[in-house]
N, C-alpha and C positions, 0 to 999 in steps of 0.2 A: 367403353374403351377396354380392351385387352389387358390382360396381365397374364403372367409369366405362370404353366402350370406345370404339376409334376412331369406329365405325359412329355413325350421331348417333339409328338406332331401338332398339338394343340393348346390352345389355349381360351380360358373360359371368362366369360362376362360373370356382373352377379344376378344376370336373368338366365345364365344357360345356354346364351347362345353362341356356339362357336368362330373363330377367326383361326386361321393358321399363323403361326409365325413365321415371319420373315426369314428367319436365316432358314428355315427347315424348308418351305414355299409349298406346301403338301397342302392337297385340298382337303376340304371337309368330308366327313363321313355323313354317308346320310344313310337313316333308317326309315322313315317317315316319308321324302320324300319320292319312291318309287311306286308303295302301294297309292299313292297320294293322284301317281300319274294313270297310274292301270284305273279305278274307281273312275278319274274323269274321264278316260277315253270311253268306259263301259256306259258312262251318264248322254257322252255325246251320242253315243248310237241311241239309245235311250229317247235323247231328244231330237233324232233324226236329223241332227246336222249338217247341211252341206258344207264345205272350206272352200274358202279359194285361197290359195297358199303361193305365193310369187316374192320371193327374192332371198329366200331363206340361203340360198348359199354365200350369201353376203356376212352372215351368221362365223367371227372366227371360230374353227376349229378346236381350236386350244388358246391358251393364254384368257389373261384378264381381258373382259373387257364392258363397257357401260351399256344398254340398251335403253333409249327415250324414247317412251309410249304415251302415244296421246291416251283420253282420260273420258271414257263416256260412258260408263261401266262398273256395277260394282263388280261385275268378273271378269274385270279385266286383267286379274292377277291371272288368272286361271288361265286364256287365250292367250296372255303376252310370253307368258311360261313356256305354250305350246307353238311357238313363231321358233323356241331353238330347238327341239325336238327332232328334227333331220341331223342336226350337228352335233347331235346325243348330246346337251348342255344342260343344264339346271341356272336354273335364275334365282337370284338369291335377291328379293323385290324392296325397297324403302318404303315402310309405311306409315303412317301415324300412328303416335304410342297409343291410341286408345283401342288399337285392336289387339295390340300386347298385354294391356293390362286386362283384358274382357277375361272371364273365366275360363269361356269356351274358345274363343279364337286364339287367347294369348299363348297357350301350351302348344297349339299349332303349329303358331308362326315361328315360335321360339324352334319348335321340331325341323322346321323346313331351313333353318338357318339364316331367316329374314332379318331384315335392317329396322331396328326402332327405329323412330325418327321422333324427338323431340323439340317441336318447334321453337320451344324455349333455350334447347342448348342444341343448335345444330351441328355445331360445329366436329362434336362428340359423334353421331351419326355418318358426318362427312369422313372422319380419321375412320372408324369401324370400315366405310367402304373401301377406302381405299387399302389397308389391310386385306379384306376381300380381295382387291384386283389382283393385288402386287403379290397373291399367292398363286393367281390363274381363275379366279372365280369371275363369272359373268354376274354384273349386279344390274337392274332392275327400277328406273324412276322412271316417275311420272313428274313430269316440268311443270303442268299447273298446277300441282299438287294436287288440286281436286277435282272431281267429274264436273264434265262442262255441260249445263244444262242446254247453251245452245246448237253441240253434238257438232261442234266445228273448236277450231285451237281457240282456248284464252290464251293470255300472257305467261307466257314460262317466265318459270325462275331461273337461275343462272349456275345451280348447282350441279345439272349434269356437266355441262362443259367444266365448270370448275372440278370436279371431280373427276373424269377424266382424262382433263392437263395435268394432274397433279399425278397420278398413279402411270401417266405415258401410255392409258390404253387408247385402242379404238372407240368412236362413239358412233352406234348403230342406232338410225333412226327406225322406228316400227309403229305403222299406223295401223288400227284396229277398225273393220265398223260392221254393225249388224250387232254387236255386243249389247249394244243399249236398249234392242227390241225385250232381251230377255231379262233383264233388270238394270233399273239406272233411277235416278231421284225424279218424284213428282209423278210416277204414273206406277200401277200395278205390276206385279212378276207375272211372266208370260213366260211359262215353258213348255207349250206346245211344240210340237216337231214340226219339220219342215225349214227349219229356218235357215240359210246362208249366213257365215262367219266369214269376213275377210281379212285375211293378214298378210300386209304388205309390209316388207323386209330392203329398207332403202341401201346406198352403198355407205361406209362406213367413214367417219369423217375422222380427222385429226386432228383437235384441237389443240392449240399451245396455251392458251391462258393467260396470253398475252393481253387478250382485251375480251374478256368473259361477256362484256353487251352485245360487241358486235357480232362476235362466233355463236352467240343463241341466236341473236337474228336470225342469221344463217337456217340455224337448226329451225327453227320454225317457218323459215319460208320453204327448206325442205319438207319438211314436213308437212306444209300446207298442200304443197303441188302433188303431196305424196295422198292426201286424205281427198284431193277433188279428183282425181284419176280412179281411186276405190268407188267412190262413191258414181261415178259415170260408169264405171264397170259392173256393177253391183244388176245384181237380174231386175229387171222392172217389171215383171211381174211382181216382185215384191218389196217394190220399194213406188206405189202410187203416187200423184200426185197429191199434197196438202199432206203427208204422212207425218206422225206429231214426230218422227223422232229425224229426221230429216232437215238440215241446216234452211233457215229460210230463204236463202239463196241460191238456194239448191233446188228452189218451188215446195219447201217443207213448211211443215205448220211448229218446226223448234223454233223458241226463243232466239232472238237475234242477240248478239254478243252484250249489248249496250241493256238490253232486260232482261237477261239473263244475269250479269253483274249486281241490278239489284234485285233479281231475288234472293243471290248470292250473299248480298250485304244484308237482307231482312234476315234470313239465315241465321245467318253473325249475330245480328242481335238477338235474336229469340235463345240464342245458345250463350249468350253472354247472359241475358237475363235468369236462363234456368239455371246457370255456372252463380250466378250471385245470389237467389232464393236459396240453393242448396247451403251456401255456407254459411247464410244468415237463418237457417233452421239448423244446421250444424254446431252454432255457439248459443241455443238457445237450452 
């Protein structure tokens, strides 16, 4: 949460990461994130990229506003960032605190002006964004919270719409796909060139907040019809038939929703189990 600092444009968390204040509405300063964007466009030639890039003028201009990205990718921070880059925008992404507290990623994120996200006190995250909006800042979720091993939508949570009814921004839907050939959970990193990146930039919804279940509905069957069009457009030279990262429905050889969930749950416990050995070697 924000609090009150000397500077009369900003104000500082006790991680360092900045918010503007309200009465002032002045955006953040960034230092970090511009070399941050030249490095990745220099990596994308690098990896011989192709984009397909379609709706990005849907992207506001100015003002606050939320963008909901599907989840198939650990770079998906990276491409979702680059979906506002026609609108010269900076995204300012919600992550989980555990890439905050890392040694190496947490001084990053911290740099880049990103959103902790602590599961345990969300709600502190949720106020932080909205601060973000309600100064002009574009902020950054992902509704499943985590990468969908079946490379099609799980179940979203309900906090982008609630978060942006609450701050009166627009909520722009943005579907991702090719992102997961190049790293994502369960199979090797692949950064061979050649690859196609698509980002589709839907039109911008207006939630009220009135009924947070049924407006994510919404946003997910958006969303859905937004990821089967990508994915029917996507070059078939490189997207074969039985491909592992490819929705099974799609004739892919990904996990369908329903085994993908428990690998999801095995997950869970394997990480619950290592979260309980630690603290019971910690009080010994």
């Amino acid at each position: 949460m924000c609090r009150a600092a000397a500077s009369p444009s900003h104000a500082w968390d006790r991680r360092g990461a900045t918010c503007s204040r309200k009465h002032y509405g002045e955006p953040v300063r960034d230092i970090t994130y511009p070399p941050i964007i030249v490095t990745a466009k220099a990596a994308f030639k690098v990896w011989g990229l192709s984009f397909q890039i379609s709706g990005s003028e849907h992207v506001p201009r100015t003002g606050g506003a939320v963008l909901a990205l599907n989840h198939i990718s650990y770079l998906d921070f990276i491409f979702g960032g680059f979906a506002t880059q026609p609108a010269k925008r900076l995204v300012r992404f919600m992550a989980k605190r555990e890439l905050f507290d890392h040694k190496v990623t947490g001084p990053l994120m911290r740099s880049l002006h990103h959103i902790e996200v602590d599961r345990a006190a969300g709600d502190t995250s949720a106020r932080t964004a909205g601060e973000y909006l309600r100064a002009g800042e574009a902020v950054g979720i992902f509704p499943e919270a985590t990468i969908s091993r079946a490379m099609e939508l799980k179940e979203f949570k309900t906090g982008a719409v609630r978060i942006a009814a609450a701050a009166g921004v627009p909520l722009v839907p943005v579907v991702l796909w090719g992102t997961q050939r190049m790293m994502t959970k369960d199979h090797p990193r692949d950064f061979s060139r050649g690859k196609t990146i698509s980002i589709t930039v839907g039109e911008p919804l207006q939630p009220t907040g009135e009924d947070p279940v049924a407006e994510t509905a919404q946003l997910h069957d958006v969303m859905s019809t937004m990821l089967d069009k990508a994915i029917a457009n996507y070059p078939a030279d490189e997207q074969p038939p039985g491909a592992w990262w490819v929705p099974a429905r799609h004739g892919g050889s990904a996990p369908t929703l329903e085994e993908a969930a428990r690998l999801d749950a095995e997950e869970g416990r394997q990480r619950a189990a290592r979260r309980a050995a630690k603290r019971k070697s910690a009080r010994k």
